[in-house]
Backbone as a ProteinNet text record, in pm:
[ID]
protein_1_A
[PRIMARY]
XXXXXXXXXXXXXXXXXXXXXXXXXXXXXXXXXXXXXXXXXXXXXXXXXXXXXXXXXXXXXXXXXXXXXXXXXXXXXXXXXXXXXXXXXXXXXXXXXXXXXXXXXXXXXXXXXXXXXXXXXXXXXXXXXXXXXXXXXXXXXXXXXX
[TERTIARY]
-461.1	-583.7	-672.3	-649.3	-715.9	-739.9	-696	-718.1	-838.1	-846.8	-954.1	-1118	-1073.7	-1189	-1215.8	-1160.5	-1219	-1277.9	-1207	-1308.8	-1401	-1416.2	-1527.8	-1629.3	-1603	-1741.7	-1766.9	-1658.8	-1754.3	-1860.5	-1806.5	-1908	-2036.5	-2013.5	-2167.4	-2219	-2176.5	-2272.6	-2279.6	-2246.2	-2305	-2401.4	-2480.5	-2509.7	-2616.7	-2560	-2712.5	-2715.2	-2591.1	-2556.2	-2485.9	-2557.4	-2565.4	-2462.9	-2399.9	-2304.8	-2193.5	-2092.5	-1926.1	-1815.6	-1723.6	-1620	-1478.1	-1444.1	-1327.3	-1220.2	-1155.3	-1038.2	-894.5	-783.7	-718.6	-594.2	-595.3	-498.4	-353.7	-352.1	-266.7	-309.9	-256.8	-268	-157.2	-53.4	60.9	25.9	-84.2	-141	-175	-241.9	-307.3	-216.8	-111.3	11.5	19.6	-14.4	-29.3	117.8	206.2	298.3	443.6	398.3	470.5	587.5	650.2	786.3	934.3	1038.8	1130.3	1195.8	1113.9	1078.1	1034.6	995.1	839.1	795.3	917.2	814.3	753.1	808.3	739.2	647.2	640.4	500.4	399.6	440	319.2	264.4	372.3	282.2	199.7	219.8	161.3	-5.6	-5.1	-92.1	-200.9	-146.1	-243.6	-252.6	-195.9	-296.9	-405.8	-418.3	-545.3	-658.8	-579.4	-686.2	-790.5	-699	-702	-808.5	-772.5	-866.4	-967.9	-982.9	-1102.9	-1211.7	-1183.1	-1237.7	-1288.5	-1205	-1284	-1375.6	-1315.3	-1432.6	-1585.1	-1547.2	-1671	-1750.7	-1714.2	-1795.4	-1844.3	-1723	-1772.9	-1892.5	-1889.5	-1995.6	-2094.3	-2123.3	-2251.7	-2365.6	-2352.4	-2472	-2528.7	-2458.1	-2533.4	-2525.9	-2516.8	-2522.3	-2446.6	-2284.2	-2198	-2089.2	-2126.2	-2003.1	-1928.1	-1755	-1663.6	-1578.6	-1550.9	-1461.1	-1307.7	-1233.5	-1140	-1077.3	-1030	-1063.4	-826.7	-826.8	-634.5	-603.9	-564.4	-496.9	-395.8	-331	-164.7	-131.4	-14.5	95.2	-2.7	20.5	-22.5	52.4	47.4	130.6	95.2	57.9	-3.9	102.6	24.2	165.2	233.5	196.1	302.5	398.9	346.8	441.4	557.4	507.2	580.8	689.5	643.7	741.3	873.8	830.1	990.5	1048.1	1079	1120.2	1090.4	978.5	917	859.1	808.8	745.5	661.5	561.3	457.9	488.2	578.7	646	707.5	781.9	856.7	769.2	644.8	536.7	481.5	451.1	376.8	478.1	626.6	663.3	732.9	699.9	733.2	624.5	479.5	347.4	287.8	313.8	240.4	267.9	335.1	362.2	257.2	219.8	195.1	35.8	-49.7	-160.7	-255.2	-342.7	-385.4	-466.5	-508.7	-577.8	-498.6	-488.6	-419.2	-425.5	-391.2	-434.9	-517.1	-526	-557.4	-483.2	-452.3	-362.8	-427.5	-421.6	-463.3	-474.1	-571.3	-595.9	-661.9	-630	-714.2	-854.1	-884.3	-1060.2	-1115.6	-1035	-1044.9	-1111.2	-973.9	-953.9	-1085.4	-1107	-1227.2	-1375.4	-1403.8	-1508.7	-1502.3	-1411.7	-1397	-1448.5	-1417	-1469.4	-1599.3	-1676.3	-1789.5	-1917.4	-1845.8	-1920.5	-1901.7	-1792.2	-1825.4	-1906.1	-1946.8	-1985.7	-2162	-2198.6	-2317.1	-2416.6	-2529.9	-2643.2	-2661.1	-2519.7	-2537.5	-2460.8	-2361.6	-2250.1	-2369.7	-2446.7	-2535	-2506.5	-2507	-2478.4	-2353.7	-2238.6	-2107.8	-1982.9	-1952.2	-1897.1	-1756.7	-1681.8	-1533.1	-1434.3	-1478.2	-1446.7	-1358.2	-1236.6	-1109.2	-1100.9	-1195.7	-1169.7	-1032.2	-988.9	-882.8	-852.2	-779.8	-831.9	-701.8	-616.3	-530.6	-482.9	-612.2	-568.9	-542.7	-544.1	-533.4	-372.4	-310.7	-186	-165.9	-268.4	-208.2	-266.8	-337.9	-298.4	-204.2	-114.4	30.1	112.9	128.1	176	328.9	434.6	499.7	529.5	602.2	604.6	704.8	822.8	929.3	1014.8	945.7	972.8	1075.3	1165.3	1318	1374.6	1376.6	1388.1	1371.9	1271.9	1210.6	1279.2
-2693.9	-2668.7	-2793.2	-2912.7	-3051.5	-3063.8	-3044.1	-3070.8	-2986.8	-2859.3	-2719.5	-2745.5	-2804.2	-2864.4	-2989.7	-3093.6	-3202	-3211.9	-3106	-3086.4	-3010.7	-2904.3	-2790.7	-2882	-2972.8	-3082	-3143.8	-3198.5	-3319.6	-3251.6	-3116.5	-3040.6	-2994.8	-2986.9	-2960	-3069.6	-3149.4	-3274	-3350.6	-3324.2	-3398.6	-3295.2	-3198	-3065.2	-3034	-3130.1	-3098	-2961.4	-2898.4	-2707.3	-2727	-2684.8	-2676.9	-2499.9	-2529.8	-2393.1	-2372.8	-2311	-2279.7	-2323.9	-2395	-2397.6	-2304	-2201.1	-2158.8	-2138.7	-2162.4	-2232.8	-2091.2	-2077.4	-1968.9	-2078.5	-2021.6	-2078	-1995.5	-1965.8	-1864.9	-1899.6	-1757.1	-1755.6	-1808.5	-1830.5	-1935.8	-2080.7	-2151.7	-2279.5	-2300.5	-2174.1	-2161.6	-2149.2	-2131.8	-2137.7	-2304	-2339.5	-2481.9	-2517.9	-2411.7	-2421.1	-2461	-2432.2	-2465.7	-2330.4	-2357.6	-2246.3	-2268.6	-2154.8	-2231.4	-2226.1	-2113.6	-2148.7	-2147.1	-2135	-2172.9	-2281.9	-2367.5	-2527.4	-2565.4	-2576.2	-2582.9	-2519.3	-2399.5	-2274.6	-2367	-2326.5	-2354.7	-2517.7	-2668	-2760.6	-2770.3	-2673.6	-2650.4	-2602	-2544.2	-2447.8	-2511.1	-2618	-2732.9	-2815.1	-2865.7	-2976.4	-2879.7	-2763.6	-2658.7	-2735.6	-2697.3	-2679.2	-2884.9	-2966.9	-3068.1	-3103.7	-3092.1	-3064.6	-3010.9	-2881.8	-2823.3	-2879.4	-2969.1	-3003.9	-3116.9	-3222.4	-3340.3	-3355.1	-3209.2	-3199.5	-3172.2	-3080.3	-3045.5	-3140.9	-3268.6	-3367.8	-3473.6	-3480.8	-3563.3	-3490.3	-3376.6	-3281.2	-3219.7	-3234.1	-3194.9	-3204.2	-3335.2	-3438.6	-3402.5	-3319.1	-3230.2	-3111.4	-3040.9	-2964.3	-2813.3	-2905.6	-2787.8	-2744.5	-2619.3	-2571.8	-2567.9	-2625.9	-2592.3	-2547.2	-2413.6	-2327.4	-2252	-2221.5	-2187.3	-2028.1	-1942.7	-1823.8	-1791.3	-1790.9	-1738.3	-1602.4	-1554.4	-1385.5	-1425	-1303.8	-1264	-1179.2	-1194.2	-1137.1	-1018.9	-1003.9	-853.1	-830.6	-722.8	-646.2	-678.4	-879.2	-854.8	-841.2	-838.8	-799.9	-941.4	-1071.3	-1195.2	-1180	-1109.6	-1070.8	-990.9	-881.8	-836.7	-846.9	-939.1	-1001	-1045.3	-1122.5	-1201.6	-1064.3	-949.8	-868.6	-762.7	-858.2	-803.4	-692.1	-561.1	-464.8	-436.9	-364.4	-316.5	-304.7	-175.4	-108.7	-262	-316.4	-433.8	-519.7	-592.7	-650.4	-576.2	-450.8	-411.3	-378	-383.8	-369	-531	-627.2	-727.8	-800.3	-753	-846.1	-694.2	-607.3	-466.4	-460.2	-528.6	-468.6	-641.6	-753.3	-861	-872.7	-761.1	-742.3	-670.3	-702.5	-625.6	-547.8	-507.8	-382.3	-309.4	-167.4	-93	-22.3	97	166.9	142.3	-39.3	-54.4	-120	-173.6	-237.6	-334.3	-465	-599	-497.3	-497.9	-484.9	-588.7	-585	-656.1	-643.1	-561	-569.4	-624.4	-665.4	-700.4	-866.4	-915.2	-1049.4	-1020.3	-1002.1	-1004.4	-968.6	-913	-953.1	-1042.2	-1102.5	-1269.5	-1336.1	-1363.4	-1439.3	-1447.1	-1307.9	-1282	-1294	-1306.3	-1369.2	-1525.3	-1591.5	-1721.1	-1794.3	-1715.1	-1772.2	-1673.7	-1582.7	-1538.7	-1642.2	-1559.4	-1700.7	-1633.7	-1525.2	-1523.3	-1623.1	-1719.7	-1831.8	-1957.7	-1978.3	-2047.6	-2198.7	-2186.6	-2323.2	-2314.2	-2279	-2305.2	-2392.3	-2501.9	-2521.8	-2661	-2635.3	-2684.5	-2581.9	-2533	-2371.9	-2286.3	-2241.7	-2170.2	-2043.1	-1962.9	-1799.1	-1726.2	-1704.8	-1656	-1475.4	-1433.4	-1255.4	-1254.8	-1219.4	-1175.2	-1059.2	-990.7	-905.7	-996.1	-1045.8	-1117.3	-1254.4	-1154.3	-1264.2	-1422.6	-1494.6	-1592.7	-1632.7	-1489.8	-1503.8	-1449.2	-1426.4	-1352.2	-1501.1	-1466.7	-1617.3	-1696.3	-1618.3	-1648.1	-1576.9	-1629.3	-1543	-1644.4	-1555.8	-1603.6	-1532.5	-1556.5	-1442.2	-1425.4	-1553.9	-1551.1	-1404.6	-1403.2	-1322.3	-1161.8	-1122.9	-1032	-986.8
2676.4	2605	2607	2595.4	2626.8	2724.1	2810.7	2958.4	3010.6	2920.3	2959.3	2872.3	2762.9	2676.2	2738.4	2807.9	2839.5	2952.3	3069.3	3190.5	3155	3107.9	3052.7	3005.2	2899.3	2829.5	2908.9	3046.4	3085.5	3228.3	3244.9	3327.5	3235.2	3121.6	3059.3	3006.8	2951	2945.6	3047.5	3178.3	3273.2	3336.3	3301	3343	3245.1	3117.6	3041	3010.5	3003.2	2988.4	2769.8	2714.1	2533.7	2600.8	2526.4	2547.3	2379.4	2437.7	2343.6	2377.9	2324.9	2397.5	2260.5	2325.4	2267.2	2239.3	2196.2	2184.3	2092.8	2179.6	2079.6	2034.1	1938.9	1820.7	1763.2	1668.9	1616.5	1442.1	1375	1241.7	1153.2	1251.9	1225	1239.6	1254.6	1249.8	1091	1028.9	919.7	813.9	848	702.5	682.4	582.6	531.2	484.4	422.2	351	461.4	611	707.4	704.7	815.7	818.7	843.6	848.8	838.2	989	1070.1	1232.9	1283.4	1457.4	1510.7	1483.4	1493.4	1445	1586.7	1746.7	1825.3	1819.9	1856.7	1814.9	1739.7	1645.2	1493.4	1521.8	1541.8	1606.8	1713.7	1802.3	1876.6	1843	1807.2	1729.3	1646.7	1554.9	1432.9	1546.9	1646.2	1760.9	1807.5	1878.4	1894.5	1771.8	1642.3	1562.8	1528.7	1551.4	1546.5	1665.2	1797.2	1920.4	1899.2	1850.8	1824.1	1691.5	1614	1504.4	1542.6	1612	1662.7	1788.4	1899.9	2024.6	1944	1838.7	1799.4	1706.6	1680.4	1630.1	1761.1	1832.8	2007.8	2015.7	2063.9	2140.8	2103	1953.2	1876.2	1949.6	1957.8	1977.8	2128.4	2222.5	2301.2	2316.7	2213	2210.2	2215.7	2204.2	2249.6	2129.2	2063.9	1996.6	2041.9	1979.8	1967.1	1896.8	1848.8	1776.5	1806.8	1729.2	1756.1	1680.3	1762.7	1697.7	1670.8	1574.4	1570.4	1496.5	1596.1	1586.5	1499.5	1451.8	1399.8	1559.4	1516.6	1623.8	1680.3	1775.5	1865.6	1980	2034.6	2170.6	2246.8	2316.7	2411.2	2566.4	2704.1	2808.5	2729.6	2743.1	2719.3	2642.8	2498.3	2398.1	2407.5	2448.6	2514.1	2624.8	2720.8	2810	2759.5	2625.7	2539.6	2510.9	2498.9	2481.7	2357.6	2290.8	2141.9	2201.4	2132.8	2223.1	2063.9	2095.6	1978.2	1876.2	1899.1	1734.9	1663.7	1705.2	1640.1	1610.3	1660.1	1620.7	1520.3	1500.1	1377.5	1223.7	1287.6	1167.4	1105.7	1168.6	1105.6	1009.6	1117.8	1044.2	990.7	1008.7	967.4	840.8	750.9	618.5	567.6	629	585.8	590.3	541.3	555.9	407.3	341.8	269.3	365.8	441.1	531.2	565.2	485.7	532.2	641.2	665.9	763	883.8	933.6	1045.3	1120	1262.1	1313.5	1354.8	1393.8	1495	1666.3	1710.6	1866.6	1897	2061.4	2154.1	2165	2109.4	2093.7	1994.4	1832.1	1708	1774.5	1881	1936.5	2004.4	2054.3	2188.9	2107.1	1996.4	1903	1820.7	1801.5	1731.8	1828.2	1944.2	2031.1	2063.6	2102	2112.5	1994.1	1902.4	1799.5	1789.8	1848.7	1820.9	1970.2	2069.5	2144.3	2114	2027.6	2034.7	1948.9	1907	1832.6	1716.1	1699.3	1560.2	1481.5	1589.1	1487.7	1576.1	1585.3	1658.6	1557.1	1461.7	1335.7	1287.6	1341.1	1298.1	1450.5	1398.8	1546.4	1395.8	1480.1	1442	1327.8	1389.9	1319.8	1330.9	1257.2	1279.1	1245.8	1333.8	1287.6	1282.5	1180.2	1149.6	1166.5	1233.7	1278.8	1230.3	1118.9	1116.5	932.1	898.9	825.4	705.1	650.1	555.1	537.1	679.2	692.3	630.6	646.9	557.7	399.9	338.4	219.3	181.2	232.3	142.8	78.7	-53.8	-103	-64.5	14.1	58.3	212.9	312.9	452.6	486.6	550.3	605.9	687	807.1	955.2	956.4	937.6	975.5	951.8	799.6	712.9	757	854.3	855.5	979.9
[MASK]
++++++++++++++++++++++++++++++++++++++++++++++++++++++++++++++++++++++++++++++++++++++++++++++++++++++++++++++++++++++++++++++++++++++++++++++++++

């Protein structure tokens, strides 16, 4: 992800190109309270958010948002690949949501994005859109468990 934000900026500010740079995260970055696994994962995850907070004070100054948008779990093929398959993704984070009756899709993800690169987020940049149903206000969460 550094390596993709630091060539990307230094092609637009040498380019004089005011643009977005977006950045995916996870909604497991956003648990403050930490976990009792996924510690690779989840550090992984707060450097994103760390990267994305300081590119976007470097890069103001010509002009380039940088935001970061973090899902909850979804069916994507990758996810799937580890052997997790849909149904088992929705019934671990499916009960960890005050929105009922809707599920996390790939299109939920793909209008987070499109709003942080439109000119309606035109004045928001170091920014951690969080898409996950209310997932990390639940006052305790412990996957293990689940």
């Amino acid at each position: 992800m550094a390596i993709c934000v630091k060539h990307a900026a230094r092609v637009m500010v040498e380019k004089h190109v005011k643009g977005t740079i977006v950045c995916t995260a996870s909604a497991v970055a956003n648990n403050w309270r930490g976990a009792t696994n996924l510690t690779d994962y989840t550090m992984s995850k707060n450097s994103v958010l760390g990267l994305v907070r300081t590119a976007s004070q470097q890069l103001g100054s010509h002009g380039i948002r940088v935001n970061c948008m973090s899902p909850s779990a979804i069916g994507t093929p990758l996810a799937l690949s580890t052997g997790l398959t849909s149904e088992g993704i929705q019934k671990v984070f499916g009960p960890f949501t005050s929105l009922k009756g809707i599920l996390l899709t790939v299109k939920h993800i793909a209008d987070a994005v499109l709003f942080l690169v439109s000119e309606d987020s035109a004045f928001i940049t170091g920014h951690d859109l969080v898409v996950d149903g209310g997932l990390i206000s639940i006052p305790h969460l412990n996957l293990a468990q689940n």
